[in-house]
C-alpha positions in Angstrom: 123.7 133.5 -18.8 127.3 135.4 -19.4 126.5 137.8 -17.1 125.8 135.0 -14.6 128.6 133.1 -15.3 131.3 136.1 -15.9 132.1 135.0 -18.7 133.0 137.4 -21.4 133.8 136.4 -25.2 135.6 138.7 -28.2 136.4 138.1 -31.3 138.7 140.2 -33.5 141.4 140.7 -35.9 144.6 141.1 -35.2 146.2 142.8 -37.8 143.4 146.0 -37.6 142.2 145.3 -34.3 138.4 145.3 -35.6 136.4 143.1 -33.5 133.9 142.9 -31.2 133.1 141.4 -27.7 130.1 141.4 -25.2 129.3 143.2 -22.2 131.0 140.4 -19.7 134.3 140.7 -21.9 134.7 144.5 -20.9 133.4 143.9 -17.1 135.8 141.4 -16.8 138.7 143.0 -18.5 137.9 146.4 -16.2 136.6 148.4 -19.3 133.3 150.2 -19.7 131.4 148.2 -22.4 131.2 151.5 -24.9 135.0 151.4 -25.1 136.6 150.9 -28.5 137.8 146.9 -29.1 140.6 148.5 -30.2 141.8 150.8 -27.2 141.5 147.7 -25.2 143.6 145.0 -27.1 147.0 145.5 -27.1 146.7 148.5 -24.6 145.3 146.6 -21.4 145.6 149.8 -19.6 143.3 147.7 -16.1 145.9 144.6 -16.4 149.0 143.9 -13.9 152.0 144.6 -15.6 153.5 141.3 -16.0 150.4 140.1 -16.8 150.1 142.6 -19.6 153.4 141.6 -21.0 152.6 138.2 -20.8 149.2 138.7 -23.2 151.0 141.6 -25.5 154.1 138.5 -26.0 151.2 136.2 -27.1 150.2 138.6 -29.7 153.5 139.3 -31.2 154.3 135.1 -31.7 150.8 134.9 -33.1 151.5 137.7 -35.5 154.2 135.4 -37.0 152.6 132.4 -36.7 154.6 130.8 -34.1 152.2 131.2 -31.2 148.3 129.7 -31.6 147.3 129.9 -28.3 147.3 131.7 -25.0 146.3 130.6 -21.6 146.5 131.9 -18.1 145.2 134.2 -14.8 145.6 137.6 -15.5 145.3 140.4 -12.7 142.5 142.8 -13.7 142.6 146.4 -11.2 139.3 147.2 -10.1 137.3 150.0 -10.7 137.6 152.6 -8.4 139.8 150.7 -6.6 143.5 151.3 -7.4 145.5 148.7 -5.9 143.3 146.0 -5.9 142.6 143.6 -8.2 140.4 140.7 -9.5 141.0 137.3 -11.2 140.6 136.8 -14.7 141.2 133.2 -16.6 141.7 134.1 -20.1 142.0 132.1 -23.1 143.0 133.1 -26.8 143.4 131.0 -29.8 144.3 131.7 -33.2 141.1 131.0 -35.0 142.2 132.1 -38.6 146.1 132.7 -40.0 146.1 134.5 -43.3 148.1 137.2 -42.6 148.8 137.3 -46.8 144.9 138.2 -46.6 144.9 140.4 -43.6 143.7 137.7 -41.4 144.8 136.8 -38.1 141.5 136.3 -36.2 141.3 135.4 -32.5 138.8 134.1 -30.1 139.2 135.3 -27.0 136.7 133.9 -23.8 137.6 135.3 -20.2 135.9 134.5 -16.8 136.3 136.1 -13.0 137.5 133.9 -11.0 137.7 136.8 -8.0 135.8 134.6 -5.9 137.3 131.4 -6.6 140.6 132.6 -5.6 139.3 134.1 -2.2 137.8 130.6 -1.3 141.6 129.1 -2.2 143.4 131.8 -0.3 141.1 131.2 2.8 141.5 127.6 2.5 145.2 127.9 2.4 145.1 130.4 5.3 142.8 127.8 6.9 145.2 124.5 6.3 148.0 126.6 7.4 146.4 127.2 10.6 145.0 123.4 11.4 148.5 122.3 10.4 150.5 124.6 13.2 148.0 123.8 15.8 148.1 120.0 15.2 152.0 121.0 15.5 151.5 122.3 18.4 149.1 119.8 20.0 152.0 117.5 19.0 154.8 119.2 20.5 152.9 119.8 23.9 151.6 116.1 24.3 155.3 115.2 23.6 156.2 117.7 26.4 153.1 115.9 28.7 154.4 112.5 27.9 157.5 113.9 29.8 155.9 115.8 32.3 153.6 112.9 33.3 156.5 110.7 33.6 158.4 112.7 36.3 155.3 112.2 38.9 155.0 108.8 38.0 158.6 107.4 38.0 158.4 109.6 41.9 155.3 107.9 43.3 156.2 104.2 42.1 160.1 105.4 42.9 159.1 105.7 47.0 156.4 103.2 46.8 158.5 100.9 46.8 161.2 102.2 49.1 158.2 102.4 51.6 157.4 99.1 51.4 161.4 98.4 52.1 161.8 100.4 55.3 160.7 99.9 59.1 161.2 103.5 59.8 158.0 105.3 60.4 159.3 109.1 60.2 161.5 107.8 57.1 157.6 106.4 55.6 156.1 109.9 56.1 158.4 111.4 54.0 157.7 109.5 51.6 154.2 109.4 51.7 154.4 113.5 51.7 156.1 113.0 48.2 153.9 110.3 46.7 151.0 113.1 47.9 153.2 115.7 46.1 153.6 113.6 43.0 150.1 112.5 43.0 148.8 116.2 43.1 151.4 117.2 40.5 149.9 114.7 38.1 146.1 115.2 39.0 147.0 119.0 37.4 148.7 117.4 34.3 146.0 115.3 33.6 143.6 118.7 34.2 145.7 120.4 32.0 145.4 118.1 29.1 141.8 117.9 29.6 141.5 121.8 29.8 142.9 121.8 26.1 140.6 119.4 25.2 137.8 121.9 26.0 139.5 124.4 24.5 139.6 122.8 21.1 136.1 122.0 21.7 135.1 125.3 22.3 133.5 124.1 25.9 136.0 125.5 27.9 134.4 127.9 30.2 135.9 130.6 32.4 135.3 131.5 36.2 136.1 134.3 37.9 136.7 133.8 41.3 139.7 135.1 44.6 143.3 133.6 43.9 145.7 133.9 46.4 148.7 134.3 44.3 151.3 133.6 47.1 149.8 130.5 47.6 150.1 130.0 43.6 153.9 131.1 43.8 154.5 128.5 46.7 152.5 125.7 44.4 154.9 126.5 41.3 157.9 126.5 43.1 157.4 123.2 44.9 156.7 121.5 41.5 159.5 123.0 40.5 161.5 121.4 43.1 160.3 118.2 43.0 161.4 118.2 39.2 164.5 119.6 40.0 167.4 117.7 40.1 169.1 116.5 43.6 171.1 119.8 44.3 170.0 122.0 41.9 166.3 122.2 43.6 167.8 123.1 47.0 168.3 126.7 46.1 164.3 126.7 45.3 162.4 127.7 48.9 159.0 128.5 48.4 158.6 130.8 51.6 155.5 133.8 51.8 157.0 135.2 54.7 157.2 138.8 54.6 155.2 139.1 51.1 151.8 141.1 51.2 148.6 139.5 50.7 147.8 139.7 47.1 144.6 138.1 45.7 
């Protein structure tokens, strides 16, 4: 059942370092389970240095009585494996103080707990992750709710400026730029589906011609539209000249 568990127990005397512990104790503590009780305790040789000094403190309170008893994860190397290390929870108490009798017996149980700190550092890796993407989900809505209103302001803008004038030429133009707007919006609202899909995992890819001057002329007349009056005038989406490229 130890062995299942990992968990280890000892028991032993301070004072002459007599003791004895099962198999699980030395697996978990990094030792081979022949090994004197004694060239483990108080040497640790397998444990993380801090750690070590943490346990070897313990020992020297509860050899004057002014420490009972010891908890804590200690950093175990693992064998054959320099540099790496597993978990161990260990906890001492002070079963017995009669030093006058030379007596200090502790109990000593210790259990891996390798695995359990994998499945915390993978659920930390994973909360880490959910949170910056439901930041970023956040911070590009925030940007859509923006984007969606420059289109919209546009095509209700010269809707009703349309409905104001008798001027037929001066009622193309701005039916061309409601048609604008209402394109530029149709591709926000595709976008925001798009990354719906995505986070769905449905989003599916197709590979097909693209004729990128075309593209360039599509970005640079959204652009202009959101540009402001006299700043987009220097933006001239114009192919003439450019190669085809597809």
């Amino acid at each position: 059942m130890s062995d299942y568990a990992k968990v280890g127990y000892a028991k032993l005397n301070l004072l002459d370092r007599k003791g004895y512990a099962i198999k699980q104790w030395y697996k978990n503590m990094g030792e081979d389970e022949n090994t004197q009780l004694a060239d483990v305790v108080g040497i640790y040789s397998k444990m993380y240095p801090s750690d070590r000094r943490r346990m070897l403190d313990f020992f020297s309170k509860a050899r004057v009585g002014e420490a009972k008893h010891f908890q804590g994860e200690m950093r175990i190397e693992r064998p054959g494996e320099k540099g790496k290390w597993n978990w161990v929870r260990t906890n001492v108490v002070v079963n017995l103080f009669e030093p006058e009798n030379g007596q200090i017996e502790l109990i000593g149980v210790n259990y891996d707990i390798t695995e359990l700190k994998e499945t915390e550092a993978m659920l930390i890796e994973a909360k880490e992750k959910a949170e910056t993407a439901d930041r970023l989900k956040s911070a590009f809505l925030a940007n859509m709710s923006h984007e969606i209103r420059t289109p919209l302001n546009a095509i209700v803008g010269f809707s009703s400026l349309m409905g104001e004038t008798g001027d037929i030429e001066e009622k193309r133009q701005y039916m061309a730029i409601i048609e604008e707007n209402n394109d530029l919006l149709l591709q926000l609202i595709s976008d925001i589906l798009d990354l719906s899909k995505i986070e769905a995992g449905t989003f599916d890819f197709v590979e097909k011609e693209l004729d990128v001057n075309m593209l360039c002329e599509d970005i640079v007349r959204f652009m202009k539209m959101k540009a402001k009056t006299g700043c987009g005038s220097s933006l001239r989406p114009s192919s003439a000249g450019m190669p085809d490229c597809q």
